[in-house]
Backbone as CSV, one residue per row, in Angstrom:
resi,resn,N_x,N_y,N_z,CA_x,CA_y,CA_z,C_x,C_y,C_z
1,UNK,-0.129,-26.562,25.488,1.171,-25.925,25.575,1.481,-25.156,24.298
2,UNK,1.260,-25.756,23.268,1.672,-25.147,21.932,0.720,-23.856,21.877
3,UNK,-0.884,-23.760,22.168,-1.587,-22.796,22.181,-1.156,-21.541,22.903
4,UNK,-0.151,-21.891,23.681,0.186,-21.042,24.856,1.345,-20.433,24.678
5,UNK,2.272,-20.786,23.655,3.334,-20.659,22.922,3.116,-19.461,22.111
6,UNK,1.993,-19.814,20.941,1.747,-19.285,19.660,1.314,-17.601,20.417
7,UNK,0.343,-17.979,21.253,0.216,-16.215,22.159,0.637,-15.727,23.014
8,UNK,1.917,-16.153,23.486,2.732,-15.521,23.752,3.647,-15.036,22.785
9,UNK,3.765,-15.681,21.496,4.800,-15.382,20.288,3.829,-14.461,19.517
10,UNK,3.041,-14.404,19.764,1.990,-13.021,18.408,1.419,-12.213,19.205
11,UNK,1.760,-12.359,20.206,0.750,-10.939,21.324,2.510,-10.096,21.483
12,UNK,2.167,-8.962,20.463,3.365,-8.256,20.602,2.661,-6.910,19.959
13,UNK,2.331,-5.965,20.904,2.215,-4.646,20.520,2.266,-3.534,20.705
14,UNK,3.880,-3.552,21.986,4.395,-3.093,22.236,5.822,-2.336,21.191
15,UNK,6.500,-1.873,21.788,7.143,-1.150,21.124,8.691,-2.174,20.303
16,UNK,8.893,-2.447,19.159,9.826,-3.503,18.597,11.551,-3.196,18.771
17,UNK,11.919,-4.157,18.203,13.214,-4.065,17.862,13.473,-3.558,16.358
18,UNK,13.591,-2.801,16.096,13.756,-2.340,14.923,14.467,-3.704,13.788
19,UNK,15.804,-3.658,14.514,16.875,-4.175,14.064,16.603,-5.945,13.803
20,UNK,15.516,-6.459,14.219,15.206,-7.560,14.356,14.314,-7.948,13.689
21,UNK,13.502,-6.788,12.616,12.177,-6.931,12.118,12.629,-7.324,10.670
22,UNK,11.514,-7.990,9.895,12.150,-8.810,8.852,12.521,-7.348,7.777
23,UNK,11.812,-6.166,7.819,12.291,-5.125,6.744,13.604,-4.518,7.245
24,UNK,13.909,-4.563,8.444,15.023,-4.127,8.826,16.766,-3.709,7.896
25,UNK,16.891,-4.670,7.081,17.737,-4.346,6.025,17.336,-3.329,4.891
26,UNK,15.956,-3.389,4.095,15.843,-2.596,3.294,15.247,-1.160,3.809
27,UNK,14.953,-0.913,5.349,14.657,0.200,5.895,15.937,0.813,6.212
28,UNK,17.699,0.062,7.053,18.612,0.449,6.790,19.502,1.123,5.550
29,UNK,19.284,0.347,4.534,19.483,0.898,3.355,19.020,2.088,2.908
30,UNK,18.035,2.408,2.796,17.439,4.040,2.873,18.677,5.165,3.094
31,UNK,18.722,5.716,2.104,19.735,7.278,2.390,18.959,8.067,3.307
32,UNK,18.021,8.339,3.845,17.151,8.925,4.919,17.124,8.698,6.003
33,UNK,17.961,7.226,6.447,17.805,6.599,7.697,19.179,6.791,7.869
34,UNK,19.117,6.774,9.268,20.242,6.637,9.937,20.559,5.624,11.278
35,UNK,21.392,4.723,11.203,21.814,3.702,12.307,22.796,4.213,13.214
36,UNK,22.869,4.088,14.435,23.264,4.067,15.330,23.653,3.147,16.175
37,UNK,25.043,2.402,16.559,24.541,1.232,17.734,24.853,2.120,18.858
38,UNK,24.224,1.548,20.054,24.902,2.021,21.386,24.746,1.202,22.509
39,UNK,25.329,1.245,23.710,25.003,0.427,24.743,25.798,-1.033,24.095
40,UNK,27.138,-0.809,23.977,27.832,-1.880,23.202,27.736,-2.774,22.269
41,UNK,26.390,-2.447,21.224,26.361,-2.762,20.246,24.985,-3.686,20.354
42,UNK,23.992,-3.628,21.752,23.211,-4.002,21.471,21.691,-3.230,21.286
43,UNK,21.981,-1.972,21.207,20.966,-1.122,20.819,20.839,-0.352,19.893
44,UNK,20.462,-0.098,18.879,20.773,0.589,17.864,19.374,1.244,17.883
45,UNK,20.069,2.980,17.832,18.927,4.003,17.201,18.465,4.103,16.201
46,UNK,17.960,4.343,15.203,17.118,4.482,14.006,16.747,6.021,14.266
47,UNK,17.278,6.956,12.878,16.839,8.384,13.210,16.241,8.502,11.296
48,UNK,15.107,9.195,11.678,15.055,10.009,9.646,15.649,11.111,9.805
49,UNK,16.781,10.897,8.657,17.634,12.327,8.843,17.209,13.133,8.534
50,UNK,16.090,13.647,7.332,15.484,14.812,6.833,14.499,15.278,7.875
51,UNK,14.837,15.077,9.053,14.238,15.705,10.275,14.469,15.627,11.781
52,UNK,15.254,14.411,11.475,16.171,14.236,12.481,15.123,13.454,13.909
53,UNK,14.458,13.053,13.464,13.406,12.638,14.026,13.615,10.997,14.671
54,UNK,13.831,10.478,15.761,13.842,9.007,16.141,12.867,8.319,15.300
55,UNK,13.274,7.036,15.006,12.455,5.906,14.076,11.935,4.586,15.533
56,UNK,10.773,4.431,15.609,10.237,3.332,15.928,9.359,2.333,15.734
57,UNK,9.189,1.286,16.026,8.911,0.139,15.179,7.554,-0.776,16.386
58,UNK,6.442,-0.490,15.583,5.522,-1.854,16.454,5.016,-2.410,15.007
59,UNK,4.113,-3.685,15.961,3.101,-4.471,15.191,2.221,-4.578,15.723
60,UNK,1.233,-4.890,14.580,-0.051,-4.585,14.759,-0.962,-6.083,14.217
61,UNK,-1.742,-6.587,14.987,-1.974,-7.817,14.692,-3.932,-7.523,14.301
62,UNK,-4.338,-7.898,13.055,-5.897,-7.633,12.779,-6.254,-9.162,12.461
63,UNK,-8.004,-9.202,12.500,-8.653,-10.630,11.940,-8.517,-10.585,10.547
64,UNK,-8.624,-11.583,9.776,-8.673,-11.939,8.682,-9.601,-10.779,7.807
65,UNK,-11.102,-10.469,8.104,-12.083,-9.364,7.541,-10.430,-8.056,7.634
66,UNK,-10.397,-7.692,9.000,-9.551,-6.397,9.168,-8.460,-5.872,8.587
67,UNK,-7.972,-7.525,8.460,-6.400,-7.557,7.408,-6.562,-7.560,5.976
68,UNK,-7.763,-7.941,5.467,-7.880,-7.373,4.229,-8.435,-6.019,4.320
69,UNK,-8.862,-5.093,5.068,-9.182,-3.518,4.882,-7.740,-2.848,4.808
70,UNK,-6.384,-3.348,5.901,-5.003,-3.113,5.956,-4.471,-2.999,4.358
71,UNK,-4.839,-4.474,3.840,-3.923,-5.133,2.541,-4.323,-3.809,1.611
72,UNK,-5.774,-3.243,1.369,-6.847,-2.988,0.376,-5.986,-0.756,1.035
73,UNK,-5.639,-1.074,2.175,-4.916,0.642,2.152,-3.540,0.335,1.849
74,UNK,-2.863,-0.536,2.106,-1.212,-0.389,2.347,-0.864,-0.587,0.901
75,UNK,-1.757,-0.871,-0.065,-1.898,-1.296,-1.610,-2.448,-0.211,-2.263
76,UNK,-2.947,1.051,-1.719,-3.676,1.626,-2.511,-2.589,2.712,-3.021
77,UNK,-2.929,3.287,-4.333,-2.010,4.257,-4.826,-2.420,5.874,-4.241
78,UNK,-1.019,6.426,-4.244,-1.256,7.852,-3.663,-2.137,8.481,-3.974
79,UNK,-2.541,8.157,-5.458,-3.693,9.501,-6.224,-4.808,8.438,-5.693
80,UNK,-4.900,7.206,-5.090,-6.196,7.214,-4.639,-6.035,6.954,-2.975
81,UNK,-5.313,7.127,-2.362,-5.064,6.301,-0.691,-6.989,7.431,-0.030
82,UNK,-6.611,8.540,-0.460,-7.696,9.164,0.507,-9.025,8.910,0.096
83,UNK,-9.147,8.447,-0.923,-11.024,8.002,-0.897,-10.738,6.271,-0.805
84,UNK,-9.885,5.135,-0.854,-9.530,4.311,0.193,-9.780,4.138,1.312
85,UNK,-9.162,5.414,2.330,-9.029,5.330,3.434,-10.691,5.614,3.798
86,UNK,-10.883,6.358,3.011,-12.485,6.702,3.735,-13.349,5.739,3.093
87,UNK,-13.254,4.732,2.475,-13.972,3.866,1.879,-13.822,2.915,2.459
88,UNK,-12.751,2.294,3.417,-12.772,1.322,4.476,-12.276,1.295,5.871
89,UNK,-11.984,2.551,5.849,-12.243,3.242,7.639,-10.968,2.830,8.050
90,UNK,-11.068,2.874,9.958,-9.451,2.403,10.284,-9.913,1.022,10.924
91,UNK,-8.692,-0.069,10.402,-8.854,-1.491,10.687,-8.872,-1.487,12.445
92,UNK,-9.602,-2.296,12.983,-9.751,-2.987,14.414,-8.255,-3.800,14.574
93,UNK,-7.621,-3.740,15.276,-6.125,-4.768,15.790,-7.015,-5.494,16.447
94,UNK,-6.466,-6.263,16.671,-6.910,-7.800,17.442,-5.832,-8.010,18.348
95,UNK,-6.249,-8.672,19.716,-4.895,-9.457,20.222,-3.636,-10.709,19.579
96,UNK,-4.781,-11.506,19.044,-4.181,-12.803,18.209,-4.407,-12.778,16.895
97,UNK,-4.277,-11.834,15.977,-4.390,-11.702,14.963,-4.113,-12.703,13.484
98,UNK,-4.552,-13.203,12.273,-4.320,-13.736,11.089,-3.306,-13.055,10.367
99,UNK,-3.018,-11.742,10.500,-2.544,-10.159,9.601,-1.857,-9.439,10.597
100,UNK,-0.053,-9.370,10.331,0.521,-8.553,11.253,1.410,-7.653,10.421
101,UNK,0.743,-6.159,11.033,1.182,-4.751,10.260,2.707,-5.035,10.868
102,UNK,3.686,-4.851,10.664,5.129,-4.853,10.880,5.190,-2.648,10.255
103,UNK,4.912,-1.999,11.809,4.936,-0.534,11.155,6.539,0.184,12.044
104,UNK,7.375,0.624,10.860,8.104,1.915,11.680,7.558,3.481,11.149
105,UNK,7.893,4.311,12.327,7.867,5.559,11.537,8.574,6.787,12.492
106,UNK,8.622,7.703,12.207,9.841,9.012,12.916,8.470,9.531,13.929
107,UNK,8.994,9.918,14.948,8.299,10.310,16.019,7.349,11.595,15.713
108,UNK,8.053,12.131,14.379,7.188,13.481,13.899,6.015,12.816,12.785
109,UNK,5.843,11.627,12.211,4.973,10.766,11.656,5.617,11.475,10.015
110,UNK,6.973,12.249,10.187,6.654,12.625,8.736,7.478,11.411,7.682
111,UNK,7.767,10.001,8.458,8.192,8.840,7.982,7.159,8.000,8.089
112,UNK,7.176,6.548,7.006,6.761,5.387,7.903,6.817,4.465,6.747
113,UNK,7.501,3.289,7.268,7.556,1.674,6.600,6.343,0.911,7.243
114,UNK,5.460,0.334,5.958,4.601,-0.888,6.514,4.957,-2.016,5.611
115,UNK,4.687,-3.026,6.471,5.124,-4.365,5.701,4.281,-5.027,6.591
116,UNK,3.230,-5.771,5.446,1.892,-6.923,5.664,2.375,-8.178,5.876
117,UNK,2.262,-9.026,6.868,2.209,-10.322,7.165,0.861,-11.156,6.796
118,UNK,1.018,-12.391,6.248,-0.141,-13.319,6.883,0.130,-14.286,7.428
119,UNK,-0.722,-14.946,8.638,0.087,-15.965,9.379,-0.769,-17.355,8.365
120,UNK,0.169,-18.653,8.011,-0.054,-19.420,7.401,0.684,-20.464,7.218
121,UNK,0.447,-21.895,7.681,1.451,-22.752,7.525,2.367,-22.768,9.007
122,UNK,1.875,-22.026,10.349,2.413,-22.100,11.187,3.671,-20.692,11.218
123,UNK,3.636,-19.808,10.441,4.846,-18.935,10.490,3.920,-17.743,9.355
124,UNK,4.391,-16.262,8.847,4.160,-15.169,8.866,4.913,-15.803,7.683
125,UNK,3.753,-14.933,6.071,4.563,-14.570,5.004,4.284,-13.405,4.574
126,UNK,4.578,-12.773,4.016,4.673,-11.615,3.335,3.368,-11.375,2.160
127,UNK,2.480,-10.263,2.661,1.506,-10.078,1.611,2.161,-8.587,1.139
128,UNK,2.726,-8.968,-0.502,2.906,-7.634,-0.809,4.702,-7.120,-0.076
129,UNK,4.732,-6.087,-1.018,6.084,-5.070,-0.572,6.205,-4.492,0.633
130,UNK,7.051,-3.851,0.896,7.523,-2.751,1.953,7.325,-1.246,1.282
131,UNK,6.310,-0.818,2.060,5.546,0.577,1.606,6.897,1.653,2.269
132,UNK,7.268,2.271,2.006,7.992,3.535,2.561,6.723,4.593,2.047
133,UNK,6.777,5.329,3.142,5.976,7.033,2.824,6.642,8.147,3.697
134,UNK,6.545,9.190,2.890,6.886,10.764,3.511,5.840,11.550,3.548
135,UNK,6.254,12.262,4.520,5.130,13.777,4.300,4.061,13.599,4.459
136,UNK,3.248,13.985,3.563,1.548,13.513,3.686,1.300,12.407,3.523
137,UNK,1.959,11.785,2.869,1.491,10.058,2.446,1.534,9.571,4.046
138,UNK,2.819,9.757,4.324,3.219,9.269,5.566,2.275,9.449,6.871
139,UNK,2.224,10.741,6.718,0.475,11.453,7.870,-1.003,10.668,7.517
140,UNK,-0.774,10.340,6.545,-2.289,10.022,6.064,-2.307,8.387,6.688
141,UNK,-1.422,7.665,6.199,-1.235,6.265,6.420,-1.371,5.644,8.025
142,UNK,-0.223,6.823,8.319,-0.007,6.790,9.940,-1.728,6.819,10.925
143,UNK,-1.996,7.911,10.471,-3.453,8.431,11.035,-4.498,7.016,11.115
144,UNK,-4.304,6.399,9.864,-5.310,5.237,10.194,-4.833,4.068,11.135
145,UNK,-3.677,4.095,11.371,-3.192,2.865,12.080,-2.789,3.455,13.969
146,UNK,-2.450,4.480,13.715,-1.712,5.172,15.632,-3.143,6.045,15.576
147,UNK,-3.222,6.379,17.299,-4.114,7.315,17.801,-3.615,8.216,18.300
């Protein structure tokens, strides 16, 4: 029963709740973002205003090998992300993953928040900050994780 629990609770890679995700406050905070509720207060839009672009939110669940190729890009610095990225390719997702990407970004990709999970101890902690990127950072990052 508990096995049956845990994957139904981590098989999620469909499209999120923004508003429900643990970065959710410091992605609100952003002067770039914009909140919206609607549908009486239980839906709230997410827009990047410098384009006006809708914000949406999945996760992405990798193996332990995969989630450190994630940790080793979502860590890498701008003046090096592109020989990074080509130095450890784009990570494999998994269904039941060790490592869950927590990604938003604007429908034009010229946004995007990642924030690294590891699952441990029965619950998800935090490897590392909340990445915000624009522009190219944002295209480049995006590219390895969406198709």
């Amino acid at each position: 029963m508990g096995l049956a629990i845990t994957f139904i609770l981590k098989k999620r890679k469909n499209m999120e709740n923004i508003s429900k995700m643990e970065m959710a406050n410091a992605l609100f905070n952003k002067p770039y973002i914009k909140t919206e509720k609607k549908f009486f207060g239980f839906k709230t839009n997410v827009t990047y205003t410098k384009t006006n672009s809708p914000v949406v939110g999945i996760c992405l669940e990798f193996s332990p090998t995969e989630g450190q190729k994630v940790q080793t890009i979502v860590e890498a610095s701008l003046e090096s992300l592109d020989a990074t990225i080509q130095r450890e390719g784009r990570p494999k997702t998994s269904d039941n993953g060790n490592y869950r990407l927590n990604l938003c970004y604007s429908q034009d990709r010229e946004f995007a928040a990642l924030h690294l999970q590891q699952f441990s101890g029965f619950e998800y902690h935090n490897v590392g900050g909340i990445r915000f990127a624009e522009g190219d950072e944002a295209h480049k990052l995006l590219a390895v994780f969406l198709k």
